[in-house]
MIDOSE-1310 file (N, C-alpha, C; in nm, 2 decimals, decimal comma, always signed):
residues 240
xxxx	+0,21/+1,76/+0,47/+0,24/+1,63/+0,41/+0,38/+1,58/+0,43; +0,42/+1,46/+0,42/+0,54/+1,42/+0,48/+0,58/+1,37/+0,34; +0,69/+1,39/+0,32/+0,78/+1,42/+0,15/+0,91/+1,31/+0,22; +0,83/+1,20/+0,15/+0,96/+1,08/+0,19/+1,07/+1,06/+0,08
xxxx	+1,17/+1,05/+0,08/+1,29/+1,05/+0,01/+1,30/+0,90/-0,05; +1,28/+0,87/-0,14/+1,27/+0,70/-0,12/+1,39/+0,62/-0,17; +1,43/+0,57/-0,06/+1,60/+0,52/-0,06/+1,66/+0,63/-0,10; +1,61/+0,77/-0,03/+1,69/+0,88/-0,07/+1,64/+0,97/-0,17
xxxx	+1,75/+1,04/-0,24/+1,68/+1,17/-0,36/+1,74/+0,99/-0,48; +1,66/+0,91/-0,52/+1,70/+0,81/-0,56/+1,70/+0,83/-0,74; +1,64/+0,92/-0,77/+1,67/+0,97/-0,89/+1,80/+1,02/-0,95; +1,86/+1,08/-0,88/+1,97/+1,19/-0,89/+2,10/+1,10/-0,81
xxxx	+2,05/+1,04/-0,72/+2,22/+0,98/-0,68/+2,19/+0,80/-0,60; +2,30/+0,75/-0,61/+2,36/+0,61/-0,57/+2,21/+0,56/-0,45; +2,09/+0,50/-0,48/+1,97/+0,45/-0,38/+2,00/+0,39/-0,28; +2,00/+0,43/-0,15/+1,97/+0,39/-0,02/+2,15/+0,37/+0,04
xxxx	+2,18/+0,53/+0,00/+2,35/+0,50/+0,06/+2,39/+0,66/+0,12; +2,43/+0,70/+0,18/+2,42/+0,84/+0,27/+2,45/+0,93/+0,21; +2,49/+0,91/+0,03/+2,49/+1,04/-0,03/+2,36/+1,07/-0,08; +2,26/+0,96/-0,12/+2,14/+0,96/-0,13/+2,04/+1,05/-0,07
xxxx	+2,09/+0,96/+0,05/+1,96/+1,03/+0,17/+2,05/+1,19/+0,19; +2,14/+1,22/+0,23/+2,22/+1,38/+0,22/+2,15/+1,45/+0,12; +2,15/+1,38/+0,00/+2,08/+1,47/-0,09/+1,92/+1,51/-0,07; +1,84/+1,38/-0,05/+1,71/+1,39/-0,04/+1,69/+1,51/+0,07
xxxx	+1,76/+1,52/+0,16/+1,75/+1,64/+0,29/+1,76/+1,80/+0,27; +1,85/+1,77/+0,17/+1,92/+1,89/+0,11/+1,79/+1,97/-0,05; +1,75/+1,85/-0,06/+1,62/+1,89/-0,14/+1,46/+1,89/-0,09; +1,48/+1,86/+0,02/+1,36/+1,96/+0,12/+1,25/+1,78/+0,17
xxxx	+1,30/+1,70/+0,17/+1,24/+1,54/+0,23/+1,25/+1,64/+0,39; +1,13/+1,55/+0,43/+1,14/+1,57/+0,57/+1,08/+1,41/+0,64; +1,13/+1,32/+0,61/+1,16/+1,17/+0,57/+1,28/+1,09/+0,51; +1,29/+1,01/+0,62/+1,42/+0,91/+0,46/+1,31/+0,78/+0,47
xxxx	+1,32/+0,72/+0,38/+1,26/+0,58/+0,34/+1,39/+0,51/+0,29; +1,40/+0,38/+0,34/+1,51/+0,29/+0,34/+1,44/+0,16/+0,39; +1,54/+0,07/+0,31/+1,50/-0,07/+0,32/+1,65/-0,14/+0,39; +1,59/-0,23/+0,49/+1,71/-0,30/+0,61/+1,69/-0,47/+0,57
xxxx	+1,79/-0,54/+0,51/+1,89/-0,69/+0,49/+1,91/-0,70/+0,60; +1,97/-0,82/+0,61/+2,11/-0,87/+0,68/+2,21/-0,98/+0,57; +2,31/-0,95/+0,65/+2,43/-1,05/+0,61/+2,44/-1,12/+0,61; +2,56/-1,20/+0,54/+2,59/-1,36/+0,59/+2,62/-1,36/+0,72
xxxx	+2,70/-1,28/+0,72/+2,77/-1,26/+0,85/+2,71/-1,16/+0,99; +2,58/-1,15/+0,96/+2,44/-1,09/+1,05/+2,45/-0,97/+1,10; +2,50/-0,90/+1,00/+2,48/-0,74/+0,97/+2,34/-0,67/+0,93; +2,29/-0,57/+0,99/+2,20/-0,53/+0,92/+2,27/-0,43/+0,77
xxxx	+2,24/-0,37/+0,67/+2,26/-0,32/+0,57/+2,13/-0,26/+0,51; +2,17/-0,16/+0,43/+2,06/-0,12/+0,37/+2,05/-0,14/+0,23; +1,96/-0,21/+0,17/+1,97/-0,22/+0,04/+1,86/-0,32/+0,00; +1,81/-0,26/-0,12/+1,64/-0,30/-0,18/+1,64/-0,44/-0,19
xxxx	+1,70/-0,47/-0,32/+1,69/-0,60/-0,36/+1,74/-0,71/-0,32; +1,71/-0,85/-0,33/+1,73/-0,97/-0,31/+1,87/-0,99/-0,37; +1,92/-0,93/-0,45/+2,04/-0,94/-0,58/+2,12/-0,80/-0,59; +2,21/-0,81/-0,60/+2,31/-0,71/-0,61/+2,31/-0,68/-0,75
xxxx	+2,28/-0,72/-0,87/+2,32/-0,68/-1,00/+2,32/-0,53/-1,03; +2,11/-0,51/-0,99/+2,10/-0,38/-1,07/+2,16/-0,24/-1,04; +2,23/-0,24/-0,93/+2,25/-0,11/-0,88/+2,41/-0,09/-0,87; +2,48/-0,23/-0,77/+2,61/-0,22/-0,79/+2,70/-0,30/-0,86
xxxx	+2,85/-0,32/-0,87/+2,94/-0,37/-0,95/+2,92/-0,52/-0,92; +2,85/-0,58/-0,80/+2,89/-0,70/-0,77/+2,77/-0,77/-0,83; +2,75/-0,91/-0,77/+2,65/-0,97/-0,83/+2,61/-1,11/-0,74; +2,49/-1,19/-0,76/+2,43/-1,33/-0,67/+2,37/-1,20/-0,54
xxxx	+2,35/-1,30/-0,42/+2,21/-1,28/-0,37/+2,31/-1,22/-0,22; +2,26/-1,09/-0,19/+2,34/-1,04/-0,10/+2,35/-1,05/+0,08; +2,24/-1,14/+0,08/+2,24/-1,24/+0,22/+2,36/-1,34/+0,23; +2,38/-1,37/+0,09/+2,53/-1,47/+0,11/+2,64/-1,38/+0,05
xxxx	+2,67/-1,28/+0,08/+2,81/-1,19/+0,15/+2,86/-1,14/+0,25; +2,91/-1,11/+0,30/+3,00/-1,09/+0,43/+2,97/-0,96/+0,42; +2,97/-0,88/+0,56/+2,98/-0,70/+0,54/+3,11/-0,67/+0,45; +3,23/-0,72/+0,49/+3,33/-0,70/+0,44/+3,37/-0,71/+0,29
xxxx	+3,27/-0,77/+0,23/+3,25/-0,81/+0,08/+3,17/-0,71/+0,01; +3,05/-0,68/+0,09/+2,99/-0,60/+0,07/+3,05/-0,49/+0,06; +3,15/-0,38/+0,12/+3,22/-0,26/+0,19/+3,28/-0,29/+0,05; +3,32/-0,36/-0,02/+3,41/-0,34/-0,16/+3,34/-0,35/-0,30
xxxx	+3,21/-0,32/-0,24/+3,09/-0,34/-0,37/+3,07/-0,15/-0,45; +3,07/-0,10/-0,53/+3,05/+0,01/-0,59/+2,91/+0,02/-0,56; +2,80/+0,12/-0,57/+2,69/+0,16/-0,59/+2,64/+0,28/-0,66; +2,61/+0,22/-0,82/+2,58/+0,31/-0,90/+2,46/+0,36/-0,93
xxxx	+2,37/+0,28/-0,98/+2,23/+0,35/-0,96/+2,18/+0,42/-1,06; +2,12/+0,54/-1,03/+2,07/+0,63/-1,14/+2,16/+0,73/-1,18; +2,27/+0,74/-1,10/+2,42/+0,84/-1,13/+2,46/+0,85/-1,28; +2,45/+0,98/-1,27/+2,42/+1,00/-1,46/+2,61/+1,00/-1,49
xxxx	+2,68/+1,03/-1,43/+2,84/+0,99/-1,41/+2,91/+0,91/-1,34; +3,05/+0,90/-1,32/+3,15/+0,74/-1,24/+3,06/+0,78/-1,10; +3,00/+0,88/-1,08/+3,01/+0,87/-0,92/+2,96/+0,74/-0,86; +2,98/+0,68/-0,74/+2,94/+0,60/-0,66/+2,95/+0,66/-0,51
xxxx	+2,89/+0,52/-0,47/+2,84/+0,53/-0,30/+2,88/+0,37/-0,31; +2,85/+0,37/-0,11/+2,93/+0,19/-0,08/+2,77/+0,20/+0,00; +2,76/+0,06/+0,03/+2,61/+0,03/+0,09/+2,68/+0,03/+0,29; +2,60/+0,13/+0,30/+2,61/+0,16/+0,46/+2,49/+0,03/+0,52
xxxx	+2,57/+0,04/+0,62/+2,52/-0,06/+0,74/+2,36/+0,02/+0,84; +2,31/-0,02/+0,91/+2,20/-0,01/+0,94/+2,24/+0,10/+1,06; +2,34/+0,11/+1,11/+2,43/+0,14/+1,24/+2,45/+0,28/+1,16; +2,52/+0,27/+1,06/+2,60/+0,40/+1,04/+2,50/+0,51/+1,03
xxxx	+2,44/+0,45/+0,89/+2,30/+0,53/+0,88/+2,24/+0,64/+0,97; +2,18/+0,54/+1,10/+2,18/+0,62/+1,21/+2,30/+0,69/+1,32; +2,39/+0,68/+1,28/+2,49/+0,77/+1,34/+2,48/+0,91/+1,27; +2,46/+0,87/+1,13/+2,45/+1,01/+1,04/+2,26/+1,04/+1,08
xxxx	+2,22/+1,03/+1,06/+2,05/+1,08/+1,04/+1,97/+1,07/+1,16; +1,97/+0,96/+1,25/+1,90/+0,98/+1,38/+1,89/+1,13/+1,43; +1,98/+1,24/+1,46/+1,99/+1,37/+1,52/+1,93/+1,48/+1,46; +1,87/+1,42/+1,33/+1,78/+1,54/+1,28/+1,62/+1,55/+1,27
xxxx	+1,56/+1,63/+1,28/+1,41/+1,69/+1,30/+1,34/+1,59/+1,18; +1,36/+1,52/+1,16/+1,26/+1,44/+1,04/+1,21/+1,30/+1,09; +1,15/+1,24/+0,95/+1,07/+1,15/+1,01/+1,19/+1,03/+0,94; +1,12/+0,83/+0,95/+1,16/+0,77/+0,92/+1,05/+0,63/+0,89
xxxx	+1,09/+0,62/+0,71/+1,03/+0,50/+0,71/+1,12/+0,38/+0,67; +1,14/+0,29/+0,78/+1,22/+0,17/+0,78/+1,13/+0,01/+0,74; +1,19/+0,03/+0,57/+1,11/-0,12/+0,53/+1,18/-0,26/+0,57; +1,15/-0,36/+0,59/+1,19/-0,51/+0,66/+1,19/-0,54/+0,51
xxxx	+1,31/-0,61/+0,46/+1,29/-0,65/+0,32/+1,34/-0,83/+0,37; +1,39/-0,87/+0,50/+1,41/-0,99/+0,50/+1,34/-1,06/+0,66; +1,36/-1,18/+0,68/+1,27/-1,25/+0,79/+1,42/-1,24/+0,89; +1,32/-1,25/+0,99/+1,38/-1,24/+1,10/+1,51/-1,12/+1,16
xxxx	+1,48/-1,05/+1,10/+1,56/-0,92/+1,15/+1,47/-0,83/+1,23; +1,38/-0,80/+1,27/+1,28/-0,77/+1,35/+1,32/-0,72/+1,44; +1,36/-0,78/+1,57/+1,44/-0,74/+1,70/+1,54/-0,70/+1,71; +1,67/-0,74/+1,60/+1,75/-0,66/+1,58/+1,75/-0,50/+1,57
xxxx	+1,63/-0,47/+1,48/+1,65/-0,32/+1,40/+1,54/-0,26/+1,52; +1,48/-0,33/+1,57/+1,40/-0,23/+1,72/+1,50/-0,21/+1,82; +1,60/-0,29/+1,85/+1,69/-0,25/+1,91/+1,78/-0,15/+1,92; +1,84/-0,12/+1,77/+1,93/-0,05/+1,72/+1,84/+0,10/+1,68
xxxx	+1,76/+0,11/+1,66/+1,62/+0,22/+1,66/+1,57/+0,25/+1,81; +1,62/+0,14/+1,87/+1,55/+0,22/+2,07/+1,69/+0,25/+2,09; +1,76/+0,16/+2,05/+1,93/+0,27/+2,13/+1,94/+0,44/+2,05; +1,94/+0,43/+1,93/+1,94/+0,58/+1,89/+1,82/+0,69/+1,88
xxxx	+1,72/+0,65/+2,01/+1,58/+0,69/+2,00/+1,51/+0,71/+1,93; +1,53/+0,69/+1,81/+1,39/+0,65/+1,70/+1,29/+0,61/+1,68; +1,23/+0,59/+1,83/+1,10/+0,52/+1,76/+0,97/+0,60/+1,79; +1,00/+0,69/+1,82/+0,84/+0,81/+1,81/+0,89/+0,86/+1,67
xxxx	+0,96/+0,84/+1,63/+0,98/+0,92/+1,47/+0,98/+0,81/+1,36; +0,98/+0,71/+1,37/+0,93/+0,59/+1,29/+0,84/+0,51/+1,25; +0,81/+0,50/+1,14/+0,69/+0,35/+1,07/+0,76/+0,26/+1,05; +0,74/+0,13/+1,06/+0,82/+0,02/+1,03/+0,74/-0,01/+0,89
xxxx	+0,78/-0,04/+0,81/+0,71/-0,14/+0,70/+0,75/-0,23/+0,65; +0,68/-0,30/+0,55/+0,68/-0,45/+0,50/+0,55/-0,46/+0,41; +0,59/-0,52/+0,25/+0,51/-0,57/+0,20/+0,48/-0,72/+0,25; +0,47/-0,74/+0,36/+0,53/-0,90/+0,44/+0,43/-0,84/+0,55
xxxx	+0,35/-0,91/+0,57/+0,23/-0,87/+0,69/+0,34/-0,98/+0,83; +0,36/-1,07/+0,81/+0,43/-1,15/+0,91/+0,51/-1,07/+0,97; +0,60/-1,04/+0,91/+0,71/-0,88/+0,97/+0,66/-0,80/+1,05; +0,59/-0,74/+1,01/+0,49/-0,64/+1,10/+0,45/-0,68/+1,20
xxxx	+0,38/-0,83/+1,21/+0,32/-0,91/+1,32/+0,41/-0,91/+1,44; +0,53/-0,97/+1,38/+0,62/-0,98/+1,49/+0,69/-0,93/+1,54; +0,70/-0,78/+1,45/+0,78/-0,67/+1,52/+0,69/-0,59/+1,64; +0,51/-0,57/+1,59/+0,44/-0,52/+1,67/+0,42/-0,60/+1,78
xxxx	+0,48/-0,80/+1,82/+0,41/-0,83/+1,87/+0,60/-0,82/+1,96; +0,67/-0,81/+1,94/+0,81/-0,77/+2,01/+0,78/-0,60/+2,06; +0,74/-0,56/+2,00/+0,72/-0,37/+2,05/+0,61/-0,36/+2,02; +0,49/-0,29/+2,13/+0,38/-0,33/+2,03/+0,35/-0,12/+2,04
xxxx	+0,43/-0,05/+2,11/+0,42/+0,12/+2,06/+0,49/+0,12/+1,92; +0,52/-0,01/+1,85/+0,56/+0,08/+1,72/+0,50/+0,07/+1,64; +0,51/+0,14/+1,60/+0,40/+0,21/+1,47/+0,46/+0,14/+1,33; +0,34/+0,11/+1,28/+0,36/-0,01/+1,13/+0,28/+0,03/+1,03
xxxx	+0,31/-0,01/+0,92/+0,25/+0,07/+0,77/+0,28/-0,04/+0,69; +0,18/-0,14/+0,63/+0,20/-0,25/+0,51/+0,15/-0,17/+0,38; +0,27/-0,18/+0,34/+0,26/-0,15/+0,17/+0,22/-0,27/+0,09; +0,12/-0,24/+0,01/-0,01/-0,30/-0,05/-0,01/-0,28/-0,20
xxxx	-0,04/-0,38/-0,27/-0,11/-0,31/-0,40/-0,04/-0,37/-0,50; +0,06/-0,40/-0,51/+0,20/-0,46/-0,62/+0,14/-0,53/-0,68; +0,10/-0,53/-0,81/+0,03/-0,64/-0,91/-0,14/-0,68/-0,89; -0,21/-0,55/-0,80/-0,30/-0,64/-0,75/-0,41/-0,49/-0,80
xxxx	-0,53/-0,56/-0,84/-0,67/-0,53/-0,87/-0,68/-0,39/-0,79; -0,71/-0,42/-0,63/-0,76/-0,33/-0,58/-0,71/-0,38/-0,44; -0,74/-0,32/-0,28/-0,67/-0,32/-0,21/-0,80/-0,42/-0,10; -0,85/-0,50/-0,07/-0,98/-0,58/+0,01/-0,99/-0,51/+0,16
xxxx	-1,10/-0,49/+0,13/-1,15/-0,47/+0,30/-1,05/-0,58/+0,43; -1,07/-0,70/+0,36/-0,99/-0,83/+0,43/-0,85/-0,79/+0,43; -0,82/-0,71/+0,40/-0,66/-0,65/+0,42/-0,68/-0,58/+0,51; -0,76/-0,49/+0,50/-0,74/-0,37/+0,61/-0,80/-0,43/+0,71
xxxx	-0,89/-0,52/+0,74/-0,91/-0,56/+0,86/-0,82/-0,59/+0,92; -0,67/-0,71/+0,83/-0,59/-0,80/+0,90/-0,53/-0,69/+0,95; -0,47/-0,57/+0,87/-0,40/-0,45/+0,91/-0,43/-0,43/+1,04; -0,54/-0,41/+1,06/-0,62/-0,31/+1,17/-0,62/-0,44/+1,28
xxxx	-0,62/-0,58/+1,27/-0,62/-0,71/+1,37/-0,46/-0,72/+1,46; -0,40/-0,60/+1,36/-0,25/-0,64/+1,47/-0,17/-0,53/+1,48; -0,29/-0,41/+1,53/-0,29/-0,28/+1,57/-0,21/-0,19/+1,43; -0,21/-0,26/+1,34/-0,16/-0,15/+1,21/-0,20/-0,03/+1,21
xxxx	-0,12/+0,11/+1,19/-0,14/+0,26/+1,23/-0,15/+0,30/+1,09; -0,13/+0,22/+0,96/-0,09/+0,30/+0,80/-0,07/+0,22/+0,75; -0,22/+0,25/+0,61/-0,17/+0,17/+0,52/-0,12/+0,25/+0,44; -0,03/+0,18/+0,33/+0,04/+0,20/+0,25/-0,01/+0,15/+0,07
xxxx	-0,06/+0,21/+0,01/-0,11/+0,16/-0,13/-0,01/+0,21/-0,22; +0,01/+0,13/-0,31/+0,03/+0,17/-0,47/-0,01/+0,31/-0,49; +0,08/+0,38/-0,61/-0,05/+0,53/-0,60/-0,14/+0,52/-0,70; -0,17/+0,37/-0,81/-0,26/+0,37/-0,90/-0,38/+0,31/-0,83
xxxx	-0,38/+0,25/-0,68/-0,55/+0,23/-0,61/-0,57/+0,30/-0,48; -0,49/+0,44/-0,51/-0,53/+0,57/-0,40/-0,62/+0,68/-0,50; -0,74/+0,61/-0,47/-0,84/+0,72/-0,49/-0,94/+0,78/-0,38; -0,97/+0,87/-0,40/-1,06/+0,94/-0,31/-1,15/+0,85/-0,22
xxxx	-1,20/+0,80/-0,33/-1,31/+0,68/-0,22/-1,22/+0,61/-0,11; -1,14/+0,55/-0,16/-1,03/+0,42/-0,07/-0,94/+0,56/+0,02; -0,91/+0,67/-0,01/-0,87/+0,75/+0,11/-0,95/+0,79/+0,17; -1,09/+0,79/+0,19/-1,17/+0,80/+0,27/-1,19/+0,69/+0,36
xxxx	-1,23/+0,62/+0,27/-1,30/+0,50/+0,35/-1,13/+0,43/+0,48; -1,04/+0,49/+0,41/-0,89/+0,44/+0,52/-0,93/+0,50/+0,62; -0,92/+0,65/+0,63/-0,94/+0,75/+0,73/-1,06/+0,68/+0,78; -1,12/+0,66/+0,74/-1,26/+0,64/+0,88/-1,21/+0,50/+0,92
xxxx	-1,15/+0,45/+0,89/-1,10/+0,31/+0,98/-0,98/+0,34/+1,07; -0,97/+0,51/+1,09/-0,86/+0,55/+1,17/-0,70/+0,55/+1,13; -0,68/+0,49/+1,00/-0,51/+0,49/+0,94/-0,47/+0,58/+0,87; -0,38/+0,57/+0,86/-0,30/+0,69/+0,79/-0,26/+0,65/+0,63
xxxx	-0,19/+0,73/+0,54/-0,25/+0,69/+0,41/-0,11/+0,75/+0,36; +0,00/+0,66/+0,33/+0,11/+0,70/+0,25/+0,12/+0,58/+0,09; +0,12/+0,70/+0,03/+0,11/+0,60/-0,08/+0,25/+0,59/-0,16; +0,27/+0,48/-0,25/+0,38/+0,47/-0,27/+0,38/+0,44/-0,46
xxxx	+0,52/+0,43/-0,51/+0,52/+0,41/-0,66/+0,44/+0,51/-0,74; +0,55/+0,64/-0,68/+0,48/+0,78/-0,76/+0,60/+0,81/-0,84; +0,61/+0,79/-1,00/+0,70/+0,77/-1,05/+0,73/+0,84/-1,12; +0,57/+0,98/-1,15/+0,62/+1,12/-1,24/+0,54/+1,22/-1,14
xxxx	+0,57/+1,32/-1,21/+0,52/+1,43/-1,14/+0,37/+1,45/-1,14; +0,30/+1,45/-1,22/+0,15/+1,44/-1,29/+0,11/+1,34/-1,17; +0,13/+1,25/-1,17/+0,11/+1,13/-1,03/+0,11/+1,23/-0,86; +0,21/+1,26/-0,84/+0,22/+1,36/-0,74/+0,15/+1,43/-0,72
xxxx	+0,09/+1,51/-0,85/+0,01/+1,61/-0,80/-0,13/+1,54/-0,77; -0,15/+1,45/-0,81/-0,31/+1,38/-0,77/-0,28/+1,33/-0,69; -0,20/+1,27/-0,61/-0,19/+1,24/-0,48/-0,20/+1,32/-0,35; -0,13/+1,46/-0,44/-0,12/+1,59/-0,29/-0,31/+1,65/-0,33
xxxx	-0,36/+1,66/-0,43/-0,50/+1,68/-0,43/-0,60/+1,57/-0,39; -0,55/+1,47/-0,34/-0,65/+1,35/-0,26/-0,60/+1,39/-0,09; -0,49/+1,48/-0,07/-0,52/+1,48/+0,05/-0,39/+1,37/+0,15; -0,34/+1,32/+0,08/-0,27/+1,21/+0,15/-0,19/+1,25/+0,23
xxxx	-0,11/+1,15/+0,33/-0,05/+1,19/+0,47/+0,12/+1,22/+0,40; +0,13/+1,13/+0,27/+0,28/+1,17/+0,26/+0,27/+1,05/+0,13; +0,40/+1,07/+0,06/+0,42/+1,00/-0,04/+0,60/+0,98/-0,06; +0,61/+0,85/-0,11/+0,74/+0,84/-0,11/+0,78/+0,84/-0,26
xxxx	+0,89/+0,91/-0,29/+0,91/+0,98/-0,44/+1,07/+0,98/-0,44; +1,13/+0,94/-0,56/+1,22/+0,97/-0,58/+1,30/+1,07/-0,62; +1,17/+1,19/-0,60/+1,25/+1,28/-0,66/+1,20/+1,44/-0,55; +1,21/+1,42/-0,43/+1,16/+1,50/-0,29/+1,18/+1,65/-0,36
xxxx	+1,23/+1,68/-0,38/+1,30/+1,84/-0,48/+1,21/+1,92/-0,54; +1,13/+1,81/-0,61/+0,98/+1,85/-0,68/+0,85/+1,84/-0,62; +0,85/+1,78/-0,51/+0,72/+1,76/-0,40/+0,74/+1,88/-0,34; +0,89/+1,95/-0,32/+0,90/+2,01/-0,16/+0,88/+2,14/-0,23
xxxx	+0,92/+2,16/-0,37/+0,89/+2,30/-0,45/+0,72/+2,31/-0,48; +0,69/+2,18/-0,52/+0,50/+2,20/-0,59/+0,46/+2,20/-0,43; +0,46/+2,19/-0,28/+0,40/+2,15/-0,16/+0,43/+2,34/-0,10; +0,57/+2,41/-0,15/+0,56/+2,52/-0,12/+0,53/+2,63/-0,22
xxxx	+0,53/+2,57/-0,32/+0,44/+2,71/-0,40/+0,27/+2,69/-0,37; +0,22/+2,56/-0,31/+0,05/+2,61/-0,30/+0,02/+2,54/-0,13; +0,07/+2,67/-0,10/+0,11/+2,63/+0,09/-0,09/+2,76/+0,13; -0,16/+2,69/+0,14/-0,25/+2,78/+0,12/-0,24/+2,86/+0,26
């Protein structure tokens, strides 16, 4: 099972900044999951939201800042003390993490950055070791339809009933390799019925441990968790 770090060990330190991911590695992820912006100034960066409030010192909407503005932002997070992290660029990231034996899930959280981040992922050979994702089917479209060997995973499910056959078709209409669900509409049935449509099945928004464990007893390909430490200990005490 593939034990994705999500924006890192994101519980324990500063989300989607390279003490994060250091940590998630160091507690047994064999995955980073990370989300790629750009700039005002047409940087890639890594960082979740639309808005800078929740996490670091700064604040407004982080497409209208400069890297350079960014580079003097704190990133606090779930840091139970002063510690911080600074929001690394899409570049550095992989200066640090590309060279090691793991995998990578790189979410598109804005339009039109697409060819940029296949680019910078074919220069540091990443892309047999990568899923691209997006809760944004368009994203996907156009990254598969710019590279169409890469491998894509739409994460599904955010506020929604159940996951429609009409999804996984559109999935499966523009060569999609993984879907990606919520982990409250990954049940047995819906991981079967994925598998026989040939996709792969990472589920996401596993927020306690009790959740984890029904997801590693459905069998799933990997899950992304903020807290990898506890997947990589419960995945090697029942290593059958």
């Amino acid at each position: 099972m593939i034990n994705y770090a999500h924006r890192g060990a994101s519980e324990y330190a500063p989300e989607n900044t390279l003490s994060s991911f250091y940590l998630g590695l160091l507690q047994g992820a064999n995955d980073i999951e990370t989300d790629v912006r750009r700039t005002l100034d047409g940087h890639l960066v890594l960082f979740h939201d639309k808005k800078l409030e929740r996490v670091t010192d700064g604040s407004g909407i982080l497409a209208e800042h400069t890297l350079a503005e960014l580079k003097e932002l704190r990133v606090f997070g779930n840091s139970t003390n002063s510690f911080y992290d600074r929001i690394p660029t899409y570049r550095e990231f992989l200066e640090h993490f590309a060279r090691y034996d793991i995998r990578f899930a790189i979410e598109l959280k804005a339009e039109g950055i697409e060819e940029d981040v296949l680019c910078l992922s074919k220069e540091f050979g990443l892309m047999e070791k990568t899923t691209f994702t997006s809760n944004n089917l368009e994203y996907l479209k156009n990254l598969k339809e710019l590279e169409p060997t890469a491998r894509i995973g739409w994460l599904l499910g955010w506020k929604a009933e159940n996951i429609s056959d009409e999804e996984v078709e559109m999935l499966l209409s523009i060569g999609g390799e993984e879907i990606c669900p919520i982990e409250n509409l990954t049940t047995e049935e819906s991981v079967a019925a994925w598998r026989a449509r040939g996709l792969g099945v990472r589920a996401w928004g596993v927020k306690d441990v009790a959740t984890m464990k029904r997801l590693c007893a459905l069998g799933v390909d990997g899950m992304t968790v903020n807290f990898p430490d506890r997947l990589y200990n419960y995945l090697t005490a029942h290593k059958s």
